[in-house]
N, C-alpha and C positions, 0 to 999 in steps of 0.2 A: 266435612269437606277437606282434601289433603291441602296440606300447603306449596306454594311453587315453591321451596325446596325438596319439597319430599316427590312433587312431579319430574322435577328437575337430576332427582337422584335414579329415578326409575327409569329413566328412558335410557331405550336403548345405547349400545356405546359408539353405535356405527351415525344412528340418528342425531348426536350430541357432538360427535365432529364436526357432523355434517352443521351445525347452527354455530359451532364456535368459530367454525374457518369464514361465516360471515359478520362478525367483531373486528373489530380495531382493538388493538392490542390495551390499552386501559381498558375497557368494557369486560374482557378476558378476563383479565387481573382483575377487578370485580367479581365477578363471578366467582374465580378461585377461592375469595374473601368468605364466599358461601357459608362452605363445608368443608373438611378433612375431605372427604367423597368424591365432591364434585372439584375439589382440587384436583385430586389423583387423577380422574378420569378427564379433565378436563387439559391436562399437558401430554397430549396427546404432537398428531402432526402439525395441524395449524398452529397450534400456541409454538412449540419449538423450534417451527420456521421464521418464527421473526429473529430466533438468535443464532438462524445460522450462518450470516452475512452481518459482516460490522465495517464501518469506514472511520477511521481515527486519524485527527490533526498529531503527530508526536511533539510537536511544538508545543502545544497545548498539558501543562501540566495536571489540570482538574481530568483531561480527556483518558491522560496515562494511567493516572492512577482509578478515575473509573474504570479502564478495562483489566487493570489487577486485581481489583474489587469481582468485576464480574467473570472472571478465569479461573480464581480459586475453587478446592476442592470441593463440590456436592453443589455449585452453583451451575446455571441454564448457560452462562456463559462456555462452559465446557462442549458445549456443540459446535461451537464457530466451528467454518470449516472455509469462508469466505473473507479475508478480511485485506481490508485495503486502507495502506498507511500516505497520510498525505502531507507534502511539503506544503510550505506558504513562501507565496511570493510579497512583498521585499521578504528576504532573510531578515529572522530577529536575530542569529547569535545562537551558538548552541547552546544547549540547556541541558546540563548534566544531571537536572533531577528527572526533567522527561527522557532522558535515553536509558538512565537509569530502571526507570518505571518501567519503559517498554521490553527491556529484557527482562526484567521479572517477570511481565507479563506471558513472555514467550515460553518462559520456562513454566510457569501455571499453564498453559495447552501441551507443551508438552510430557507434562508429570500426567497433568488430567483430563485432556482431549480423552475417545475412545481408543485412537489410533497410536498417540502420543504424534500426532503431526495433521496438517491444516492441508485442507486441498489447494487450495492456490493463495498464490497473496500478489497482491498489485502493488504498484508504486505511483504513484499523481501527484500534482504540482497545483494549487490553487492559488485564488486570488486571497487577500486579508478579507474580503465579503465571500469567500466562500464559492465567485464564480471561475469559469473558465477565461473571465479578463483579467488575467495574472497582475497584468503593469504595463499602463497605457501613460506614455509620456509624451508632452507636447512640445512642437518643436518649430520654431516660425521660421515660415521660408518664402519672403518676399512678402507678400503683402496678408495670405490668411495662413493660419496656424495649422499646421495638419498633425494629425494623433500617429503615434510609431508603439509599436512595443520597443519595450526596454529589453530584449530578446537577452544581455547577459544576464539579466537577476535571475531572467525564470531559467537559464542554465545556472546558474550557481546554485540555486533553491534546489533543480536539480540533483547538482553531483552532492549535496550539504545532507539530502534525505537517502541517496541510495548509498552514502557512507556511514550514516546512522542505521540505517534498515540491516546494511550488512556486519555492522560493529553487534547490534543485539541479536541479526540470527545466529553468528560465531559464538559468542558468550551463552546463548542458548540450548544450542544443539538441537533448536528446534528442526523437523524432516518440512519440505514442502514437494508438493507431486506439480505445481504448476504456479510459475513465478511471470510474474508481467512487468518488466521494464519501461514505464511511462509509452507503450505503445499505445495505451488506451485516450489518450490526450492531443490535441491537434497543436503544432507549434511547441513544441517541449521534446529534447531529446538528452540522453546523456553521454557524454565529451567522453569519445573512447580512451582517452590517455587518463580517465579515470580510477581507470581498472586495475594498473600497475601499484598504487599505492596501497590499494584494498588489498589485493592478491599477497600481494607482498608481506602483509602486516597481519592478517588474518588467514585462520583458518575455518576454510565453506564446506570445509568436506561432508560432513555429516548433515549438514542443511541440504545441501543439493543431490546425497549420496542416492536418492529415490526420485527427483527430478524428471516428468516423463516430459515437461513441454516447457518452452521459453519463448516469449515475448521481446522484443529489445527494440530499441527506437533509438539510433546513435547517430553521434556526431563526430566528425575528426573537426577539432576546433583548436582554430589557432588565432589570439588573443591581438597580436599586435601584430602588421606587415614592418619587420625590419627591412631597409630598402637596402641595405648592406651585409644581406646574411642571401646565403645562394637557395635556390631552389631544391636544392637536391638536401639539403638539411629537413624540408620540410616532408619531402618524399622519407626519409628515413622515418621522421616521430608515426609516419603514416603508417609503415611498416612495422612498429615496433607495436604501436596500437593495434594491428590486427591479429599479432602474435600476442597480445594480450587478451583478448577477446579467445582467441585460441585454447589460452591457457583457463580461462572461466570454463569454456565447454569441456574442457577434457577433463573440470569435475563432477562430470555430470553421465555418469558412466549408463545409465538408463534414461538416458532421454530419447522422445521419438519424434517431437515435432521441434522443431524450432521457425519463428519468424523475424526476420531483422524488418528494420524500416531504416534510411539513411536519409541525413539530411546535410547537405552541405554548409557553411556559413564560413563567411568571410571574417575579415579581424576589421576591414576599414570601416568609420564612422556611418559612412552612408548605406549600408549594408543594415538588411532586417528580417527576420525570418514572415 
């Protein structure tokens, strides 16, 4: 009587897709444990669609250095083609071993990707649990307490990960063909007078040189109402911001789509996104 590996070895290789793409991924990996054989034939489509989408905390020093671990040459991580890097709301403080890490990282996709570049990458803002309730602070007004977001952390959590995200793609030289600026997130945008520091300090060019589409979800934010500064100061940072934003597109010499989203926000206390 044959054994279920030697059944297992003889089937067909269209038929053995077809049963692995109904596994959860540990079960998979079992199986590959089989044989040399049924290894081989069994990393096929299903099994290498789990690693072609990765979502990473950069905060997170165990998460960084997993994805260098899984990016290195001859490893399943080299298929990413989807990966999406995520802030936390409160800010902890940057962390020069995870920004570290994730440029290595970047630099392993781009040494060892197929393409030497990732299709798209995203940018999100999360809670310390991991949900879309970044930071719900409470606030008593007259007689019952009512919940507000903290609407500046998850802006600073904000501009704190898209100036890390852009500090390792520049040190990279990682290519990306489709980049998302926290459009994907409800209540989270990032403060155009951003851009100025990045641009300034860093060079995108070869990150964005392949660029087909952008994402953006911005804010012109201004932090405090001085009652003694004129209006028309604040009309200029406004101007200056959209000629920054200007200056991002114009390195992006192959792009075809782009989508803004805008949000406005005020500087006074009572004000909440």
């Amino acid at each position: 009587m044959a054994s279920p590996q030697s059944i297992l070895e003889r089937l067909p290789l269209d038929i053995l897709e077809w049963a692995v793409a109904l596994l959860p991924l540990p079960d998979i990996c079992s199986l590959r444990l089989v044989s040399r054989s049924l290894a081989a034939r069994s990393s096929q489509r299903a099994f290498r669609g789990y690693f072609i989408t990765k979502a990473v905390r950069w905060t997170s020093v165990e998460q960084m250095q997993e994805l260098v671990n899984f990016t290195q040459s001859g490893e399943l991580g080299c298929l990413l083609q989807r990966l999406t890097i995520i802030g936390v709301v409160p800010t902890t403080g940057r962390s020069d071993a995870s920004i570290a890490l994730l440029t290595e990282a970047l630099v392993n996709l781009r040494l060892n990707s197929t393409n030497g570049c990732v299709q798209s990458l995203s940018l999100l803002v999360r809670g310390q649990d991991g949900t879309d309730d970044m930071l719900l602070t409470i606030k008593a007004t007259g007689r019952s307490p009512v919940w507000r977001r903290d609407w500046r952390q998850v802006w600073q959590a904000a501009a704190q990960t898209f100036e890390v995200v852009c500090s390792a793609l520049a040190e990279s030289g990682l290519a990306i063909q489709q980049l998302d600026i926290f459009s994907g997130i409800h209540r989270c945008s990032l403060a155009c007078d951003q851009f100025a520091p990045i641009l300034d300090g860093m060079d995108l060019s070869k990150p964005l040189q392949n660029l087909i589409s952008m994402s953006l979800s911005l804010s012109h934010y201004v932090p405090v109402i001085q009652y003694d500064q004129s209006l028309e100061s604040y009309g200029e940072g406004g101007t200056r911001s959209v000629e920054d934003v200007g200056r991002l597109l114009a390195l992006c010499p192959q792009l075809e789509s782009l989508g803004l989203a805008g949000r406005i926000v005020h500087g006074w206390e009572r004000s909440a996104c």
